[in-house]
N, C-alpha and C positions, 0 to 999 in steps of 0.2 A: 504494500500500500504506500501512495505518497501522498506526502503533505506540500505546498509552497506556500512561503511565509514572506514577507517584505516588510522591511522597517530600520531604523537607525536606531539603535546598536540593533546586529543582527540578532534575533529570535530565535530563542533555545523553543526545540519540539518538544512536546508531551504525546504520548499515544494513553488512549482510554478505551479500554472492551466493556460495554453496559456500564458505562460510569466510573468504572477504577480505573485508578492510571497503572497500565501496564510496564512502560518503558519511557526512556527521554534523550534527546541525543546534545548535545552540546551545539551553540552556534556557530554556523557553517555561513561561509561567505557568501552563499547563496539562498540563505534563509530556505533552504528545503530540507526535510526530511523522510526519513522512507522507514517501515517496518515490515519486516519479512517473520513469518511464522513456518519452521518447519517440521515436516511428519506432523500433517495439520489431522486433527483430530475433530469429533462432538463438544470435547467441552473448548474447543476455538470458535466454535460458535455467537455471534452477537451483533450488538452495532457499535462499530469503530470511529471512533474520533479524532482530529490531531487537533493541536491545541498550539499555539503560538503566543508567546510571553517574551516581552522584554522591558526594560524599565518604564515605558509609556501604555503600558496596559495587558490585558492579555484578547485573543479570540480564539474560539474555539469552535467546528465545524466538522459535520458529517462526512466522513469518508465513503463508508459502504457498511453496507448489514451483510452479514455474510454467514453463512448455512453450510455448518460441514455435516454430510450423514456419513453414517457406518456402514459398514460392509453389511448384505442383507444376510438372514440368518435363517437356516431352515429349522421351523420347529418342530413337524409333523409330516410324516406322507400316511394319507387315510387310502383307504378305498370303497369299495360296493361291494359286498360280499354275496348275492346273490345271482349263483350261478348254475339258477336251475331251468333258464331256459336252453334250448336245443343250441342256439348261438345267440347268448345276453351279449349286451353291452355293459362294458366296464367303466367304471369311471376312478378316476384315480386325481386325489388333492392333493395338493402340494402348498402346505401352510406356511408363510413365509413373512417374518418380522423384519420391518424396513424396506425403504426401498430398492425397485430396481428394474433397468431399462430390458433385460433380459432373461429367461427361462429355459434353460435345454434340458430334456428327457432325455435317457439313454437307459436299453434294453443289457443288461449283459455285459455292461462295458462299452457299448457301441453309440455312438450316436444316434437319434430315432428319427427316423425320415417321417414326418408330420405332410408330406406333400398332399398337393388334391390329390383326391382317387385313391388315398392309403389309407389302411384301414384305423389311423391313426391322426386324432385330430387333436391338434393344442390350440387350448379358447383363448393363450397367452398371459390367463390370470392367475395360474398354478392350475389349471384343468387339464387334465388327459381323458380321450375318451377312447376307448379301446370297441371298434366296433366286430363285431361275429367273433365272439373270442371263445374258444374251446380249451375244453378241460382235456386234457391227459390222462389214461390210467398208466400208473407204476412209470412217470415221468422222470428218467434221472437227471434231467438235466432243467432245474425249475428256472423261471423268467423271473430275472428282478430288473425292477423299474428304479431309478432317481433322476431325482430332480434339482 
């Protein structure tokens, strides 16, 4: 983030997260300064201020609000357990805290091709829907889904 400040004597920065002063930099011949945050995290989270002060007064002024999230987290994979039609449809949830721009299923280890015409459809909100899905008797090699 930067700040630019102007005045005689040059102006010492202040940075402020939700109203604390976080840091302060010394004054620089160009009355500007900058705050970098790194391995930004949730609790960097806020609105950011810099603040300029020299013997003729101070002002202070909004930078940015600024919004870090977390990585998304998966809580749950549900499913439908009734699978006593000749060929049901499955459905399969994928409960997920936080957010996030993307969802992949994978069968097995594999990647799961969700294309038209497969029997495999992602609603893109943690929904898999598994269409004509059969049972197996004495299957040794069972299908596991994640998400």
């Amino acid at each position: 983030l930067r700040c630019q400040a102007s005045g005689r004597p040059p102006a010492r920065i202040f940075w402020y997260r939700n109203g604390r002063r976080i840091s302060s930099e010394t004054p620089a011949a160009t009355g500007s300064g900058s705050h970098s945050v790194y391995r930004l995290g949730p609790g960097d989270t806020g609105l950011y201020e810099c603040e300029a002060e020299n013997l003729a007064g101070r002002k202070r002024k909004i930078v940015a609000n600024v919004t870090v999230l977390g990585p998304p987290k998966v809580l749950s994979l549900g499913h439908s357990t009734d699978l006593s039609g000749v060929y049901p449809d499955v459905t399969l949830t994928c409960q997920i805290q936080g957010s996030f721009t993307q969802l992949d299923w994978t069968l097995n280890g594999q990647p799961l091709q969700t294309s038209a015409g497969s029997r495999f459809s992602d609603y893109g909100n943690g929904t898999l829907m598994i269409r004509r899905a059969t049972v197996r008797k004495n299957n040794r090699f069972p299908a596991f889904f994640y998400c």
